[in-house]
N, C-alpha and C positions, 0 to 999 in steps of 0.2 A: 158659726155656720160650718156643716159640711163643706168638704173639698168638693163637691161639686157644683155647690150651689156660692162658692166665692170662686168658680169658673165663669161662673151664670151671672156672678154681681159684675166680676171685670169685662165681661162679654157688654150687660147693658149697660155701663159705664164709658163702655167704648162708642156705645151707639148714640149715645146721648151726645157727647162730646162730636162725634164725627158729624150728626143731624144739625149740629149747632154752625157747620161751615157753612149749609145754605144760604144761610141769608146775605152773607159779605157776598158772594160771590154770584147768586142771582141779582142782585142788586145792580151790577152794570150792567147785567142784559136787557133787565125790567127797563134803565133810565136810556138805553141805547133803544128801543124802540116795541121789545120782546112785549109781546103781553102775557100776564103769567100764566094762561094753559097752555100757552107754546111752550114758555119756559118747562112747566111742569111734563108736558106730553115727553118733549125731547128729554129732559132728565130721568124718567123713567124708561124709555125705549132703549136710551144708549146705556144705563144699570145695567136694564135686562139682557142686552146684549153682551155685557162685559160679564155676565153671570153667568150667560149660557154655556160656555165651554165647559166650566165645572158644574153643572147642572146637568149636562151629560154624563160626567164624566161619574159623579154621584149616584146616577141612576142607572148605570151600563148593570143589565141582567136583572133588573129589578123596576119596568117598565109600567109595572101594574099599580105600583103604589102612588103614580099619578092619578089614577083612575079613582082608588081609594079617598085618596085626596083634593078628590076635581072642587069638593063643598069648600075646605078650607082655600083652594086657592082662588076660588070666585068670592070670597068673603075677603080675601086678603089682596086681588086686585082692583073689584069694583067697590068694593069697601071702603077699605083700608088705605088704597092711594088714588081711585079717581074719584070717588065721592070726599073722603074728606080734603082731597086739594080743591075739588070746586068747592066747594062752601064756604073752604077758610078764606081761599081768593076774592070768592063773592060776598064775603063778610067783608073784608076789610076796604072794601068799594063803597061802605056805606058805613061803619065804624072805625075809630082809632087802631089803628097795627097792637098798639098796646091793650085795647080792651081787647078785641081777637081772641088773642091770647091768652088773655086771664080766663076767657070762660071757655075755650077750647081744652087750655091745661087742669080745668074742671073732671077731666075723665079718670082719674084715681077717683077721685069720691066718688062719681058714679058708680064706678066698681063696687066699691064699700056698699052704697045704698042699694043697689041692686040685690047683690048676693042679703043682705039686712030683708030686702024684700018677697025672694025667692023662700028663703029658710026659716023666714019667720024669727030670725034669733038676732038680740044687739049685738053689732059685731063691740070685740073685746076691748076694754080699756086703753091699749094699747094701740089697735088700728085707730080709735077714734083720737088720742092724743099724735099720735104720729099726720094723721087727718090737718087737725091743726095749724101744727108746726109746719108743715110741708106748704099750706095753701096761704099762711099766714107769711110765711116769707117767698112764695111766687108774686104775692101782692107787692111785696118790697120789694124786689128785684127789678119788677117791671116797669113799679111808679105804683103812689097810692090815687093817684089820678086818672090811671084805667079804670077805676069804678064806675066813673060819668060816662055811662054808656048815653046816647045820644036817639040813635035807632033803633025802634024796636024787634024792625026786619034782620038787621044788621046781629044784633044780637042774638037774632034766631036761631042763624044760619051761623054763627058762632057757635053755637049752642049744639046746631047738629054736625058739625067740625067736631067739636068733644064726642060726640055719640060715636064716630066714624074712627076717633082716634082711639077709645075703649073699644072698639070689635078688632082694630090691632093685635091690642095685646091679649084679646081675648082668643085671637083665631091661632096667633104665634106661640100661645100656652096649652093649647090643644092639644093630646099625644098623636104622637108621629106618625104610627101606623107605621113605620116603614120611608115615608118622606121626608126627605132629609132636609135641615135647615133652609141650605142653601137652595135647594130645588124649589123649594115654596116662594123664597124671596125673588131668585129670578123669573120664575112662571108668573107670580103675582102682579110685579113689577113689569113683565113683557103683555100681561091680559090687563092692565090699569094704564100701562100707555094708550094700547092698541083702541082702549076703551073712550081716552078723554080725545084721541084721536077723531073716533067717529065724534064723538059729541061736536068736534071742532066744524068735520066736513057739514053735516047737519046744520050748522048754524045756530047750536045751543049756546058754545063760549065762544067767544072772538080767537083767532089762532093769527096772530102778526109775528114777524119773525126781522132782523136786520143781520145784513151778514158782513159786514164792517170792520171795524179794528174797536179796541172796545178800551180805553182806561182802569187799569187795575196795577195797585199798590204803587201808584209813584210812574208807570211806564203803561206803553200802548202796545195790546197786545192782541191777537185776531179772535173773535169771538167765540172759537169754539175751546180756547183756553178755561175760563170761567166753566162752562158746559162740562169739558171734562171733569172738573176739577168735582162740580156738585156731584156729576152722573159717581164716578167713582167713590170719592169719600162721602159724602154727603146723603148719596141714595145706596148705592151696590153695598158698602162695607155693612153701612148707615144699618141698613134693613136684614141682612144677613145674622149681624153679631145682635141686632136686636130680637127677632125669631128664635135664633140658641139662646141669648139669655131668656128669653121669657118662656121657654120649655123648661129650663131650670130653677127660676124662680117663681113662677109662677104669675099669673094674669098681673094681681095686685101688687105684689113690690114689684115687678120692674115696670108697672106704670110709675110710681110715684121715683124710683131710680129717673124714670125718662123724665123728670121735672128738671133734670140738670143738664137737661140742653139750654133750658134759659139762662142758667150759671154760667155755663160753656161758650154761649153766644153772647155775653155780656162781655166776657173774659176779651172772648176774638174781637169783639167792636175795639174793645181798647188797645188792644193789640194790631190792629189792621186800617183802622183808622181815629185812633186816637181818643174816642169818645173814652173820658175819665169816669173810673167807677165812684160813684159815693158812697158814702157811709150808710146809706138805709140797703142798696143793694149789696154789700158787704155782709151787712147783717142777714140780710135775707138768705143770701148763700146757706149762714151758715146754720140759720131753722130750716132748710129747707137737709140739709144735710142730717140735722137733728130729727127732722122727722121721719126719713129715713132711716134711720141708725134704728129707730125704738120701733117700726114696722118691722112683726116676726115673718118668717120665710116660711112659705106653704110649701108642703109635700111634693115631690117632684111628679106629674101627672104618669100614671100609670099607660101602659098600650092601651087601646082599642081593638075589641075582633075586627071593628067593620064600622069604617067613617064613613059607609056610602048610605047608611041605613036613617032616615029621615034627615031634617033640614040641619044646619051646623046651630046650634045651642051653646051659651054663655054658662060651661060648665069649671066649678072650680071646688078643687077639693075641700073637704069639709071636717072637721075634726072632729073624732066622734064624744068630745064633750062641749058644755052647750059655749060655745065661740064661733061664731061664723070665720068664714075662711072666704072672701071674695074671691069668688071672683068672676064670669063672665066671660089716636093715639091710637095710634097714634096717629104719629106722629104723624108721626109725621114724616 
């Protein structure tokens, strides 16, 4: 790899890894009372806030490239963090946390099948074995028992969790125009709170909140401890170092890079509360890393004259021999 595109890998390396704190740490808010679009509302509002100084600060004298960018950041707040948190939420109200999952973390392939369908061309030997390896050790990582999906609904809205998490990395692999990583992550993240917000006041998702003392790691600590802890690591860093890598790597590897948040989040369970890895997730780790490794890196997306010119499209570069190049989670 170029030097700038093993910027791009440690960037979404970092995201993955950081996306993977949410769940220890939502976890006592969910069991102290929180239902999780409050959870989700407040962890995106207080990101975006903790964004917005260097969001400013990014964009001092160069105002206009909001404007430019008003598509990607409506595709990357109502998208990308208030549609795919409802669904995955509302998924797992009616399926296994573990099926959720599996077919959420579906949106690398999507990718693949997509751009397969847009270009009319098999993508190359190598996406399709990298395909494999990567979805064949998520299965293992997760349990080969998330297969028994139960509900059909459930699984839908699973289903459209993956579609919300590929317009992610599709809207974060978009050239810049001029908008800077961080300005998209915090504007997205402050118009996706603002967003599941109203949805709350409406009376679409339940919004219950407890503001208590909460248990976490062994000791009792006041609830907005954990909150911090996701808002910052988990969403602000989370989503920032994930937008720069996926400007550098491109739509499709830093989706299937973003598979090692469930590596990540495994690691932390056992690490944070004890739950011991097994051999099959072991394994899984290390296809999923295997699949990775043999997934090539797309061209780094050229500027745009003008992102304001028809709707935002699942564009990805293309290699002018015949190989498709996907591309069009996330995450989440």
């Amino acid at each position: 790899m170029k030097s700038p595109q093993l910027v791009g890998l440690a960037a979404a390396v970092t995201s993955a890894a950081t996306f993977a704190t949410s769940g220890a740490f939502i976890k006592p808010l969910l069991e102290a009372g929180w239902s999780p679009a409050a959870a989700v509302t407040a962890r995106a509002v207080v990101a975006g806030l903790l964004l917005l100084p260097l969001v400013l600060f990014s964009l001092r004298g160069r105002w206009d490239a909001l404007w430019r960018g008003r598509l990607r950041i409506v595709g990357m707040g109502v998208i990308a963090v208030a549609f795919t948190q409802l669904t995955y939420f509302a998924a797992i109200r009616r399926i296994p946390v573990s099926t959720a999952l599996l077919v959420e973390y579906l949106a690398p392939l999507l990718l693949v099948v997509w751009v397969a369908a847009t270009t009319r061309r098999m993508p190359r030997p190598m996406v399709l074995l990298g395909s494999v390896l990567a979805i064949g050790g998520l299965v293992l990582v997760i349990g080969p028992g998330a297969l028994g999906a139960v509900d059909p609904v459930g699984v839908a809205l699973a289903f459209a969790a993956a579609v919300g998490c590929a317009v992610y990395f599709v809207v974060a692999a978009r050239p810049a125009d001029g908008l800077p990583p961080v300005a998209l992550a915090g504007t997205g993240l402050l118009l996706g709170g603002l967003t599941l917000g109203l949805a709350g006041l409406l009376g679409i998702v339940p919004m219950e909140m407890s503001f208590g003392t909460i248990p976490l790691l062994g000791s009792v600590v006041p609830w907005w401890v954990p909150l911090m802890v996701v808002a910052f690591f988990g969403t602000a860093v989370a989503y920032a170092t994930g937008i720069f890598g996926s400007g550098r790597l491109g739509s499709r590897l830093a989706s299937f890079v973003g598979l090692l948040e469930v590596v990540f989040a495994s690691i932390l369970a056992w690490i944070v509360v004890d739950e011991q890895l097994t051999p099959l997730q072991m394994a899984g780790g290390v296809l999923i890393l295997a699949g990775i490794a043999v997934i090539p890196a797309e061209p780094a997306a050229s500027p745009e004259p003008d992102e304001s010119v028809g709707p935002v499209e699942p564009v990805v570069p293309v290699e002018p021999v015949a190989s498709a190049e996907p591309v069009a989670r996330p995450g989440r």
